[in-house]
C-alpha positions in Angstrom: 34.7 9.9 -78.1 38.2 8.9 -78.6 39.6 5.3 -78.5 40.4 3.8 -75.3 42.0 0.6 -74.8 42.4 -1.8 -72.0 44.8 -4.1 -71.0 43.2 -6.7 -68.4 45.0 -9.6 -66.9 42.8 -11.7 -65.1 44.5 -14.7 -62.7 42.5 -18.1 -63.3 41.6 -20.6 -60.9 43.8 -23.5 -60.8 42.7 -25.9 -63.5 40.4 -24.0 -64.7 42.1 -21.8 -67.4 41.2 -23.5 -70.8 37.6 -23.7 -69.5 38.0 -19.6 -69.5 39.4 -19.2 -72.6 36.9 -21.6 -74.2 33.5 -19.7 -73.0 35.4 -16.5 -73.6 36.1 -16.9 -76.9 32.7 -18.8 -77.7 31.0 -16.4 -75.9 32.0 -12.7 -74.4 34.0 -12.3 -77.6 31.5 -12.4 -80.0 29.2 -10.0 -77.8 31.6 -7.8 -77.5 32.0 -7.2 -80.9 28.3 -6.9 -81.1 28.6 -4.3 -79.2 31.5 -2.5 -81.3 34.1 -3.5 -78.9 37.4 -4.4 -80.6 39.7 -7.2 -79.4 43.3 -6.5 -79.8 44.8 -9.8 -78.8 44.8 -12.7 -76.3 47.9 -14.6 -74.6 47.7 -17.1 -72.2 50.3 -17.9 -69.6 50.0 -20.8 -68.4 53.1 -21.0 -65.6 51.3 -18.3 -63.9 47.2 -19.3 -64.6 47.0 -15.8 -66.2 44.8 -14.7 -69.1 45.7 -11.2 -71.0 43.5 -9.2 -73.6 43.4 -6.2 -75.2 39.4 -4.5 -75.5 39.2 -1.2 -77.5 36.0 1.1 -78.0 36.2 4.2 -80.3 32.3 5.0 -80.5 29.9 7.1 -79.4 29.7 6.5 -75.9 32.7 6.4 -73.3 34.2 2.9 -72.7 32.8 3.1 -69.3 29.2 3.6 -70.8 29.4 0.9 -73.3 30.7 -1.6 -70.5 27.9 -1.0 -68.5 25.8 -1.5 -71.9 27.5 -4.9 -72.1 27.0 -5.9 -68.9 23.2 -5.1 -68.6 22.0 -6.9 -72.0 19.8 -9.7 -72.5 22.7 -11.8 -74.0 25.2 -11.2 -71.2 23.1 -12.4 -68.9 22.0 -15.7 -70.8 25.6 -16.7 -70.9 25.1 -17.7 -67.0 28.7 -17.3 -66.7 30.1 -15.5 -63.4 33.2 -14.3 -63.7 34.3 -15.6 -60.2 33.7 -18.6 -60.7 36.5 -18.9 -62.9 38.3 -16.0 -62.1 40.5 -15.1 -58.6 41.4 -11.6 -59.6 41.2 -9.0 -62.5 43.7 -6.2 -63.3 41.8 -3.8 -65.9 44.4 -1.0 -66.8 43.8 1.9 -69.6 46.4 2.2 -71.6 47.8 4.3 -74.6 49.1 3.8 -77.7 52.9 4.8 -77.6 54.4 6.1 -81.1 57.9 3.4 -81.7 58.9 6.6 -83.9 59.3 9.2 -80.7 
C-alpha cells in the first residue's frame, strides 16, 4: 500500500493540554510505533488549546485497516484513556507530500 499521512489537530479542553501531551507521548506514541505507524512531528499551540501531529503508515494494510488494528488491541484498551475526556474536537485530514522543487 502506499504511504498515507495524516495531519490531525485535535482542540484540548481548557487546562487540560499538557495532561494530553504527557499520556500521548508516554503512551499512544509508543503503540503506535508498535504498530509500524510513523510520527512525523508534534506542535503544541497553546493560545488556542490545540495539539497537532503528523501519523504515517506505508505497510501492508491501508491506514484505515491498521487504525482499526490500533484501536482494537489489548494495549490500547489498558491505557483506560478516552479521548473525550481530554479532547473537545478532532480534525484528521490526509494529506500529501508536495515536491518544494515543482
Amino acid at each position: 500500500m502506499p504511504r498515507t499521512t495524516q495531519l490531525r489537530t485535535y482542540t484540548v479542553r481548557e487546562g487540560m493540554l499538557d495532561m494530553w501531551v504527557e499520556r500521548w507521548r508516554a503512551e499512544i506514541v509508543p503503540l503506535r510505533r508498535e504498530l509500524g505507524f510513523t510520527i512525523g512531528g508534534a506542535w503544541a499551540d497553546r493560545e488556542r488549546n490545540r495539539f497537532v501531529w503528523l501519523i504515517s503508515y506505508d505497510g501492508p494494510e491501508t491506514f484505515a485497516e491498521r487504525n482499526a488494528l490500533y484501536w482494537a488491541s489489548p494495549q490500547r484498551e489498558a491505557m483506560d484513556l478516552d479521548p473525550d475526556e481530554y479532547l473537545v474536537h478532532t480534525d484528521d485530514r490526509t494529506v500529501e507530500t508536495v515536491d518544494l522543487q515543482g
